[in-house]
Backbone and ligand atoms as CSV (ligand in chain L), in Angstrom:
chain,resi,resn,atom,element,x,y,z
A,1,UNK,N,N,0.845,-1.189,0.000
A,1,UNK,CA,C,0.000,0.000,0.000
A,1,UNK,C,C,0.883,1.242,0.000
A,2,UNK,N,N,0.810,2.304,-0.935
A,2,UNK,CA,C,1.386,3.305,-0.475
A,2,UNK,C,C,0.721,4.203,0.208
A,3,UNK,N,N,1.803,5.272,0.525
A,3,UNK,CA,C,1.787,5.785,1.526
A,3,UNK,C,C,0.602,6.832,0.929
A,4,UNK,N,N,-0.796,7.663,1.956
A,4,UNK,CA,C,-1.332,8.981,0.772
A,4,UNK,C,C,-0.616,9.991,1.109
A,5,UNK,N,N,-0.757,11.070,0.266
A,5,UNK,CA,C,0.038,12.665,0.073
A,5,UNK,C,C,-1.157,13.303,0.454
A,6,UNK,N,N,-0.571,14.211,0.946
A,6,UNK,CA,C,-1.156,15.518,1.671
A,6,UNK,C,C,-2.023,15.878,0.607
A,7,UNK,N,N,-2.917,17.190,0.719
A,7,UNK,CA,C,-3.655,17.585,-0.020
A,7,UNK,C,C,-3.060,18.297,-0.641
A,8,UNK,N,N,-2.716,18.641,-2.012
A,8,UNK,CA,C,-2.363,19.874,-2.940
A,8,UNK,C,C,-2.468,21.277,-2.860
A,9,UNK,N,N,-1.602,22.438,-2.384
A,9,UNK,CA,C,-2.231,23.592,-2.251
A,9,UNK,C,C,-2.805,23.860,-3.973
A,10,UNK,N,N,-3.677,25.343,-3.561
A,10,UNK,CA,C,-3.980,25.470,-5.059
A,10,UNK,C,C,-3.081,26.524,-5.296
A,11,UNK,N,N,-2.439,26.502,-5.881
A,11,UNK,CA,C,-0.771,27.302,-6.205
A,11,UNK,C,C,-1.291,27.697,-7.810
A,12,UNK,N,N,-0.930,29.089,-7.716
A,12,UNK,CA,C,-1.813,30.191,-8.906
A,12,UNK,C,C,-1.082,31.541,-9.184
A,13,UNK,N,N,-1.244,31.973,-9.810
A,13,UNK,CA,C,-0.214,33.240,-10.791
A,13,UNK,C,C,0.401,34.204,-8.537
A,14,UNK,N,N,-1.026,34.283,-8.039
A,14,UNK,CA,C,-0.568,35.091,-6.510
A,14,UNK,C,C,0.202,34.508,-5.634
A,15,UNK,N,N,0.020,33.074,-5.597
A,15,UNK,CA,C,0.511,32.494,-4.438
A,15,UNK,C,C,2.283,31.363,-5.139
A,16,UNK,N,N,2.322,31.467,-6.262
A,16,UNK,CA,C,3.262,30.527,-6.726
A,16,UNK,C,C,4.474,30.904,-5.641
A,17,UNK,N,N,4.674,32.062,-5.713
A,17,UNK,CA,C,6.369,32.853,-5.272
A,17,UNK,C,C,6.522,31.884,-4.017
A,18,UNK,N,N,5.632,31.631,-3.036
A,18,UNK,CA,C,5.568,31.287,-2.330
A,18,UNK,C,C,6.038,29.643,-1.892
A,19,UNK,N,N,5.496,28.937,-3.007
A,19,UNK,CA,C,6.317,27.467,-3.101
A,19,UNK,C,C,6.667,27.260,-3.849
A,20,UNK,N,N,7.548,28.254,-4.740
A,20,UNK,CA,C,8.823,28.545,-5.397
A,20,UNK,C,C,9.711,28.276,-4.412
A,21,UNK,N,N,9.880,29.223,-3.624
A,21,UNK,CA,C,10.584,29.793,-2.524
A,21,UNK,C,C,11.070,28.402,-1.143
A,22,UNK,N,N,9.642,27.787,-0.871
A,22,UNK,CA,C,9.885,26.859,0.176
A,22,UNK,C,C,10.769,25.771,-0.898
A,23,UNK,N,N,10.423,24.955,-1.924
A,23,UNK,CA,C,11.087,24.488,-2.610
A,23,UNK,C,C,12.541,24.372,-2.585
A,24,UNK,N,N,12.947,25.931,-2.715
A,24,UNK,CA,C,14.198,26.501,-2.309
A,24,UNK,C,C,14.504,26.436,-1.074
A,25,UNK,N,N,13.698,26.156,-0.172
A,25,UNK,CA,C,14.446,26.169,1.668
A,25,UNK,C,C,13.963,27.356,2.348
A,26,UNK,N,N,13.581,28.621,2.047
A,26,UNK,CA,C,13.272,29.982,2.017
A,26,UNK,C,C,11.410,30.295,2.065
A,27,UNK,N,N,11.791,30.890,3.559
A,27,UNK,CA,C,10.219,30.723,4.003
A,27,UNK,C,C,9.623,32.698,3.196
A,28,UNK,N,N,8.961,33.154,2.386
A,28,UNK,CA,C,8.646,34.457,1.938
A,28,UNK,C,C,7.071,34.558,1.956
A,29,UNK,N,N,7.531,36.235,2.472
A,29,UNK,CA,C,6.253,36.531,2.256
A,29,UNK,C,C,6.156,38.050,1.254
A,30,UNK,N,N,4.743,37.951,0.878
A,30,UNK,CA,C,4.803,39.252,0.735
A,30,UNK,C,C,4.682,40.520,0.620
A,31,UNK,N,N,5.270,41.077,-0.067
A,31,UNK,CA,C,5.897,42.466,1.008
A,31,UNK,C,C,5.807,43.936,-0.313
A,32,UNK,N,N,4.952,44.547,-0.043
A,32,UNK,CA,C,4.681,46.083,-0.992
A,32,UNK,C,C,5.735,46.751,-0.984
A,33,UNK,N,N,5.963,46.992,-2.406
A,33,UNK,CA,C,7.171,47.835,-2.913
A,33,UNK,C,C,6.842,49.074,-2.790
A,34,UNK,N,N,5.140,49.454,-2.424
A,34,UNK,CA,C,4.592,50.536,-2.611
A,34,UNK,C,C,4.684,51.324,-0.854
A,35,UNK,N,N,4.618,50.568,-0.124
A,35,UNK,CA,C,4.379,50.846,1.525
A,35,UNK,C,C,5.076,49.778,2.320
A,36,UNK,N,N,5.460,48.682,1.942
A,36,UNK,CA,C,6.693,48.208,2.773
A,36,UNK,C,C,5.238,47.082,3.689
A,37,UNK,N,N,4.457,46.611,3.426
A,37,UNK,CA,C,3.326,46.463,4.129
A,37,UNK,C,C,3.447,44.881,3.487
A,38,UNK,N,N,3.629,43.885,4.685
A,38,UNK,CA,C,3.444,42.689,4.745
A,38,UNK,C,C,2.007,42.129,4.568
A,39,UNK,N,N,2.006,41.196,3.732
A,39,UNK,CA,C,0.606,40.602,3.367
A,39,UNK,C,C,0.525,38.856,2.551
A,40,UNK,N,N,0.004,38.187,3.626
A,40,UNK,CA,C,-0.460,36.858,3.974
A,40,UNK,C,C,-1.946,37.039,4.036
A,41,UNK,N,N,-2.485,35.932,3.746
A,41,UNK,CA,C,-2.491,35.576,1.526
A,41,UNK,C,C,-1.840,36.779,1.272
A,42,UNK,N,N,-1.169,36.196,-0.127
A,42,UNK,CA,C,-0.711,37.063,-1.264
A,42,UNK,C,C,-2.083,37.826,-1.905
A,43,UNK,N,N,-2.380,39.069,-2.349
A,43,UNK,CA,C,-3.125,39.598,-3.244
A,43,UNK,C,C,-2.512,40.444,-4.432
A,44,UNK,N,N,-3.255,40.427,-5.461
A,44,UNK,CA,C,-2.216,41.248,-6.720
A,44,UNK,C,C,-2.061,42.909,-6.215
A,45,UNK,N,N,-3.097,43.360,-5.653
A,45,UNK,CA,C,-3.083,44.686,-5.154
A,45,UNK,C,C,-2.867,45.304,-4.045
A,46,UNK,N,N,-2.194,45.863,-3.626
A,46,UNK,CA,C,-2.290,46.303,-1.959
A,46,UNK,C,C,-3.008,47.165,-1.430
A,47,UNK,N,N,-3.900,46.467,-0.895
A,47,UNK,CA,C,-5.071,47.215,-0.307
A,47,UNK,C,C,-4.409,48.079,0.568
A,48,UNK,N,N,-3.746,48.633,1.129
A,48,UNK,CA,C,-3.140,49.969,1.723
A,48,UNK,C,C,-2.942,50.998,0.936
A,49,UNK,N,N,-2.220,50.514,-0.128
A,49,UNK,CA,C,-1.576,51.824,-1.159
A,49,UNK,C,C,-1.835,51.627,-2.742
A,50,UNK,N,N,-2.701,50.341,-3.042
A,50,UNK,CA,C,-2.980,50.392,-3.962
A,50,UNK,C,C,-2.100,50.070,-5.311
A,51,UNK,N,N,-0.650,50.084,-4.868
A,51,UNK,CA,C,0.547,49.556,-5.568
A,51,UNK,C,C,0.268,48.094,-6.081
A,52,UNK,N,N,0.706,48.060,-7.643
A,52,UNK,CA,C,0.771,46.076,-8.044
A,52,UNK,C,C,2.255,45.994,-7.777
A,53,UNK,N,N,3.100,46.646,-7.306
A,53,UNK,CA,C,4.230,46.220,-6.865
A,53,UNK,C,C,4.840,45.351,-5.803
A,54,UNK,N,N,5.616,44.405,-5.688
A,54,UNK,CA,C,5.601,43.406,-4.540
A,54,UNK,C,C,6.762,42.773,-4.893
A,55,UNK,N,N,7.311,42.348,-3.513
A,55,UNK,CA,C,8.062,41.085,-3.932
A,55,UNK,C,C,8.360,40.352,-3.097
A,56,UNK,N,N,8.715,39.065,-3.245
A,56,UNK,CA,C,9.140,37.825,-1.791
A,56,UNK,C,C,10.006,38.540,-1.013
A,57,UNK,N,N,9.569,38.204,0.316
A,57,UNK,CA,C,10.344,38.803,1.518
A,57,UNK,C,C,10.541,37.473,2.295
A,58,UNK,N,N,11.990,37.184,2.720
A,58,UNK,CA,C,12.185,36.355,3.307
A,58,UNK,C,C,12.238,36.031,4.427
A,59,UNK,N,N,11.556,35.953,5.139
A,59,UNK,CA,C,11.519,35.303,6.710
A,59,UNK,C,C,12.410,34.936,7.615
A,60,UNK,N,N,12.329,35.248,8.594
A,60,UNK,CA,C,13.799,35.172,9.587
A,60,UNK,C,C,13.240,33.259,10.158
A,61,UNK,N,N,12.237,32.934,10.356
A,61,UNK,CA,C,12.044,32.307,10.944
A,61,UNK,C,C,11.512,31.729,12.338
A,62,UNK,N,N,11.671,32.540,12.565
A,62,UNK,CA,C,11.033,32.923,13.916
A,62,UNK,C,C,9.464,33.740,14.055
A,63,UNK,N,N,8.954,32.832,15.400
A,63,UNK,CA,C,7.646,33.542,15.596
A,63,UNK,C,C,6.882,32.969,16.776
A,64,UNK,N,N,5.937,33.326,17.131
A,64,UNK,CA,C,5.303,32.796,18.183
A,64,UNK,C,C,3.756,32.382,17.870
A,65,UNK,N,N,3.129,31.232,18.317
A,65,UNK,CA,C,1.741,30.782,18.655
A,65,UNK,C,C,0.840,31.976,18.476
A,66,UNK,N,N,-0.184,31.706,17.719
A,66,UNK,CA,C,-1.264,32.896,17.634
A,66,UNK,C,C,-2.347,32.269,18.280
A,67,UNK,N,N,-2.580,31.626,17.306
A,67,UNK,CA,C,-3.841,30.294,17.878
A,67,UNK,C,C,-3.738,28.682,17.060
A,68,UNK,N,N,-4.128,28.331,17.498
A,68,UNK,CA,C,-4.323,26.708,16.746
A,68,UNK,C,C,-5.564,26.108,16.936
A,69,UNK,N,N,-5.518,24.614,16.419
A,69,UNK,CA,C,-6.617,23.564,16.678
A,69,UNK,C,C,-5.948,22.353,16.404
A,70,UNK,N,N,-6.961,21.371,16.765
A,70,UNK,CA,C,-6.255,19.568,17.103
A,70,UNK,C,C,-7.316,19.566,16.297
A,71,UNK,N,N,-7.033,18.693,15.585
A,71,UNK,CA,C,-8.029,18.042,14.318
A,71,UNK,C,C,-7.932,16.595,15.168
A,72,UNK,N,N,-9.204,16.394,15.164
A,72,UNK,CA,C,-10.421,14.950,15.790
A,72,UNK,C,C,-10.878,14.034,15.210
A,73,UNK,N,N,-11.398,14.462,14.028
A,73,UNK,CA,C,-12.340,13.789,13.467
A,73,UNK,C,C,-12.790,14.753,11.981
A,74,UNK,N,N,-12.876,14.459,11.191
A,74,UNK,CA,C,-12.521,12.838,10.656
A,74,UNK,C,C,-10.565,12.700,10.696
A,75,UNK,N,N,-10.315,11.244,10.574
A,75,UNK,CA,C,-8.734,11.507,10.640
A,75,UNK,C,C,-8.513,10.516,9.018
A,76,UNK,N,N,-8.367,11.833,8.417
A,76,UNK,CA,C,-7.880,10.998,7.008
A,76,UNK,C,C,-6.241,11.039,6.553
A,77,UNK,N,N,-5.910,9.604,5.994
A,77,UNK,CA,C,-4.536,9.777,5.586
A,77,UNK,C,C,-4.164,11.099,4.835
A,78,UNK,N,N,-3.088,11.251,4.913
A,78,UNK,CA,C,-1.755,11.032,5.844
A,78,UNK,C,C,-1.696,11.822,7.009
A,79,UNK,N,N,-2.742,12.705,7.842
A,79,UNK,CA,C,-2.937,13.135,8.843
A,79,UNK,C,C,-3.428,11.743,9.794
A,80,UNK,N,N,-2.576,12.243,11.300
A,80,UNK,CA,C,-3.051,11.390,12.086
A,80,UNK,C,C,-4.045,12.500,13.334
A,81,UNK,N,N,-3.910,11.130,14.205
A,81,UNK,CA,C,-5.251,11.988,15.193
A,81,UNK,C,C,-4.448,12.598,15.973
A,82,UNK,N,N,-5.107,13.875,16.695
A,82,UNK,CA,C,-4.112,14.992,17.237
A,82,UNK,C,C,-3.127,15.661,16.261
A,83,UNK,N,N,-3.361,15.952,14.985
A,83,UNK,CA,C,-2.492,16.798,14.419
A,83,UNK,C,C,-3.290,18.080,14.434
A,84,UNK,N,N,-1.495,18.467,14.764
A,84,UNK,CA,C,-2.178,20.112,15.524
A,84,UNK,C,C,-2.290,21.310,14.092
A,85,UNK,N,N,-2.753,22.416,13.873
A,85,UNK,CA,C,-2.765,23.241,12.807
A,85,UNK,C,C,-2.990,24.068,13.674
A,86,UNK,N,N,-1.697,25.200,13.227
A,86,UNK,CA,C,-1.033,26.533,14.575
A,86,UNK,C,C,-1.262,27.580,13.285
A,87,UNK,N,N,-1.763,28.648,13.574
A,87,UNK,CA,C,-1.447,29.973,13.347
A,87,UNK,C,C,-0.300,30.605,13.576
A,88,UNK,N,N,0.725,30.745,12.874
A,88,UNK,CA,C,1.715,31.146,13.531
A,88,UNK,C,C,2.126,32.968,13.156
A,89,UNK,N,N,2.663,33.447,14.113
A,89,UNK,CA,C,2.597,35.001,13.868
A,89,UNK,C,C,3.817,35.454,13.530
A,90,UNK,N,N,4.546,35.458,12.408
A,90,UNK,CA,C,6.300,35.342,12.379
A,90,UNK,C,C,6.787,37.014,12.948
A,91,UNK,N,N,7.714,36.675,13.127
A,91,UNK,CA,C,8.010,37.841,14.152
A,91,UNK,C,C,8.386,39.358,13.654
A,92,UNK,N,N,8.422,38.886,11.906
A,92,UNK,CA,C,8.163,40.196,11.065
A,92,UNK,C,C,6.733,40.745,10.964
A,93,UNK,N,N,5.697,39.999,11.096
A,93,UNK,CA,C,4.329,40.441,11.524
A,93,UNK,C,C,3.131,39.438,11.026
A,94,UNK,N,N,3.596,38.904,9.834
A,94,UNK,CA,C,2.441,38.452,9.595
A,94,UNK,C,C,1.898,36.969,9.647
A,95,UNK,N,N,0.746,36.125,9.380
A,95,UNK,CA,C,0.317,34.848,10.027
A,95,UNK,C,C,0.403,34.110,9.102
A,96,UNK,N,N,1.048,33.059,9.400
A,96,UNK,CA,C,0.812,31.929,8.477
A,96,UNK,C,C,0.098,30.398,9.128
A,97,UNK,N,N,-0.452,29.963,8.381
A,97,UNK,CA,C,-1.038,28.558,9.247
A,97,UNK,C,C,-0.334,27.568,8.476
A,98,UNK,N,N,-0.144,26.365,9.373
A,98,UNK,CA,C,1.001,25.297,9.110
A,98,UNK,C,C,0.735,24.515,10.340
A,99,UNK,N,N,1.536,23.572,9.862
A,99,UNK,CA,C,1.258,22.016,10.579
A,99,UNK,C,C,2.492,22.686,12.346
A,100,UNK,N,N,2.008,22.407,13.176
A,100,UNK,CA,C,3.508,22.646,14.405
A,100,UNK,C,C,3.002,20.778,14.945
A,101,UNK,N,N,4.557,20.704,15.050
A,101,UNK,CA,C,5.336,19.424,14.876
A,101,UNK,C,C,5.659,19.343,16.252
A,102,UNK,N,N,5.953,18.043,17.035
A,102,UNK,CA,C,7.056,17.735,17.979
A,102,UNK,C,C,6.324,18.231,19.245
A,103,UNK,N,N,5.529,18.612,19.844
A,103,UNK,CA,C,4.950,19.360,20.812
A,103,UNK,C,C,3.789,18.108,21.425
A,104,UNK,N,N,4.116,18.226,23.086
A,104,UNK,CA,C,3.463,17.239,23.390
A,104,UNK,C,C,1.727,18.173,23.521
A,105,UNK,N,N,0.720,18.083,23.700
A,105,UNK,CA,C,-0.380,18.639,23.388
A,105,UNK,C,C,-0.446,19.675,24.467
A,106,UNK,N,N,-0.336,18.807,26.036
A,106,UNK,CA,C,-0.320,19.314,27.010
A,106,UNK,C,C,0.902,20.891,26.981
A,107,UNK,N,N,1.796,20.607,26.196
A,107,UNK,CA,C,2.550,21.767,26.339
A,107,UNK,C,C,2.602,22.966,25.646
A,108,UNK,N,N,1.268,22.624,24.999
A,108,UNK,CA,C,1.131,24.110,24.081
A,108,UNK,C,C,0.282,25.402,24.636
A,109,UNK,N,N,0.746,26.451,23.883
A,109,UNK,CA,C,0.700,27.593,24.802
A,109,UNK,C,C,0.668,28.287,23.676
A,110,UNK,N,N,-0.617,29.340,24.001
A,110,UNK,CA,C,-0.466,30.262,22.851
A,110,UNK,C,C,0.727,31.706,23.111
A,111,UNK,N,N,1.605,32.178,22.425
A,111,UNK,CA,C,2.318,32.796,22.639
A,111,UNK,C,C,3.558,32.314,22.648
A,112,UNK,N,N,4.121,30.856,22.515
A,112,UNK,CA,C,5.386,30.425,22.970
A,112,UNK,C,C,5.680,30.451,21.788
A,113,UNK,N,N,7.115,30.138,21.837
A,113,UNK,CA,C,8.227,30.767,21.248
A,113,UNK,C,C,8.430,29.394,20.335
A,114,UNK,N,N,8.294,29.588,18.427
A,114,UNK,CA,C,8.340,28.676,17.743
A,114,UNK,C,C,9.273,28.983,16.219
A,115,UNK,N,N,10.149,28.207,15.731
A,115,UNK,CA,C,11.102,27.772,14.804
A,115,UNK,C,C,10.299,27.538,13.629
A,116,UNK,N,N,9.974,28.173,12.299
A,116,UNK,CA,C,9.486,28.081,11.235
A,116,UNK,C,C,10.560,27.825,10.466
A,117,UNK,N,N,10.734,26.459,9.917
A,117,UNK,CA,C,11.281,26.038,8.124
A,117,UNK,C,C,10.578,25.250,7.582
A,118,UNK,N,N,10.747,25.223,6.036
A,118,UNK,CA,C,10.352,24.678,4.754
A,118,UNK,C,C,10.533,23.229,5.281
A,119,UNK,N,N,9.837,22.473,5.098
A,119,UNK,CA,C,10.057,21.071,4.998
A,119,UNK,C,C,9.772,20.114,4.043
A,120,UNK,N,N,9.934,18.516,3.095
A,120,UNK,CA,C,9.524,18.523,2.134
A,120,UNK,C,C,8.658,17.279,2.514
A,121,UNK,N,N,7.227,17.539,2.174
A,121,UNK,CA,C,6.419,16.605,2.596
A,121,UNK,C,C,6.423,15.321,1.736
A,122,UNK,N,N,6.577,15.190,0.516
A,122,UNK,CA,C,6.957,14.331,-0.507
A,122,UNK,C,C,7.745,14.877,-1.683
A,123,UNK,N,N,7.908,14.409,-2.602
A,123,UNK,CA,C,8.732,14.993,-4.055
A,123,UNK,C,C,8.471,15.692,-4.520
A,124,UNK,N,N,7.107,16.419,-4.261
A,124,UNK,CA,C,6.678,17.542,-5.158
A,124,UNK,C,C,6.261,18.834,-4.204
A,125,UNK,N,N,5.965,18.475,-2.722
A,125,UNK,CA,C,5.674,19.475,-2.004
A,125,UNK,C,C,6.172,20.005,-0.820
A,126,UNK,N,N,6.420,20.979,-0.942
A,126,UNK,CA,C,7.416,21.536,0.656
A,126,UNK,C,C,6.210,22.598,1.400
A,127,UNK,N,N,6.138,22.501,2.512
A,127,UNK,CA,C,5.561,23.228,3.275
A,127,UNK,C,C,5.645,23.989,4.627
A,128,UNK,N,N,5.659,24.973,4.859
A,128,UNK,CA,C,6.554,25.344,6.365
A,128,UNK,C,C,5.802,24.587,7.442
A,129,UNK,N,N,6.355,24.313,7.976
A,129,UNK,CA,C,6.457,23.544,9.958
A,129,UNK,C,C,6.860,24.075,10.912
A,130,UNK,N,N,5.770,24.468,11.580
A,130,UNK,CA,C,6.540,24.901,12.826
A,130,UNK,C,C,7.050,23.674,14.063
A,131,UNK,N,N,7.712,24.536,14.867
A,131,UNK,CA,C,7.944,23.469,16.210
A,131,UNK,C,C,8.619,24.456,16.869
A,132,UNK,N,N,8.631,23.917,18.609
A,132,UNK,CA,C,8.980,24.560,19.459
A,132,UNK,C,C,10.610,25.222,19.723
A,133,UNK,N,N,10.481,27.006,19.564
A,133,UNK,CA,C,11.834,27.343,19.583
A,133,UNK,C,C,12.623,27.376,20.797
A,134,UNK,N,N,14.124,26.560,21.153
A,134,UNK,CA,C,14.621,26.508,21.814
A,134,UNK,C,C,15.381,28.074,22.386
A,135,UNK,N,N,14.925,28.076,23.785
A,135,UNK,CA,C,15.279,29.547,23.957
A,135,UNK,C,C,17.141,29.357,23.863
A,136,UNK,N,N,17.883,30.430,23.800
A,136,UNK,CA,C,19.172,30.846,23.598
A,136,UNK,C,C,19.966,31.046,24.767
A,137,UNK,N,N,20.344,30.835,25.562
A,137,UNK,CA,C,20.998,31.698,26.882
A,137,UNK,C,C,21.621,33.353,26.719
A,138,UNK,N,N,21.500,33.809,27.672
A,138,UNK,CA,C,22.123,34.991,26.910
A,138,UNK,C,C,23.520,35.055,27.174
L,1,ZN,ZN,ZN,1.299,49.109,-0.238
């Protein structure tokens, strides 16, 4: 039996740059040439300034818990039960939702401190993951 694949994003003239980019290792978002104004979803226009100007902005990686959910039911391959789906708030500003990895359930916390990279879910698709960021000493 093989194994099933995740679901397909729908990847389109707005959102391609985007898993271009993870492909490459490189988490982007993006970012108005017109006002400097971060924006997750991608849109062709920037509703601030009205600029079609834009381009991938690359992500430090870092960010913290916004909100999440534990998916219950139904549990279809290749998701298992208790997979978590985190909002994550990257620490340049804006949200992305993604799978957070490695975290026992009991220890999640909205606000804690989490590690965003590209990961490759099979041969054709990479997707960012979060998981819990190890604090630094100072
Ligand atoms: Zn703008």
């Amino acid at each position: 039996m093989t194994d099933a694949l995740r679901p397909r994003p729908s990847v389109n003239l707005d959102n391609g740059f985007i898993f271009e980019a993870l492909n490459d290792g490189r988490l982007v978002i993006q970012k108005c040439d017109g006002c400097a104004e971060l924006r997750h979803p991608p849109v062709p226009m920037c509703p601030s300034c009205h600029s079609l100007d834009w381009h991938g902005e690359e992500m430090s990686g870092r960010g913290t818990l916004f909100s999440y959910v534990v998916l219950h039911h139904p549990v279809v391959p290749p998701f298992r039960p208790g997979y978590v789906v985190a909002l994550v708030e990257l620490e340049e500003g804006a949200r992305v939702v993604m799978p957070l990895e490695d975290v026992a359930r009991d220890d999640i916390e909205i606000g804690m401190a989490l590690s965003v990279a590209p990961e490759r879910m099979d041969d054709e698709l990479t997707l960012p993951v979060a998981r819990v960021r190890a604090e630094v000493p100072a």
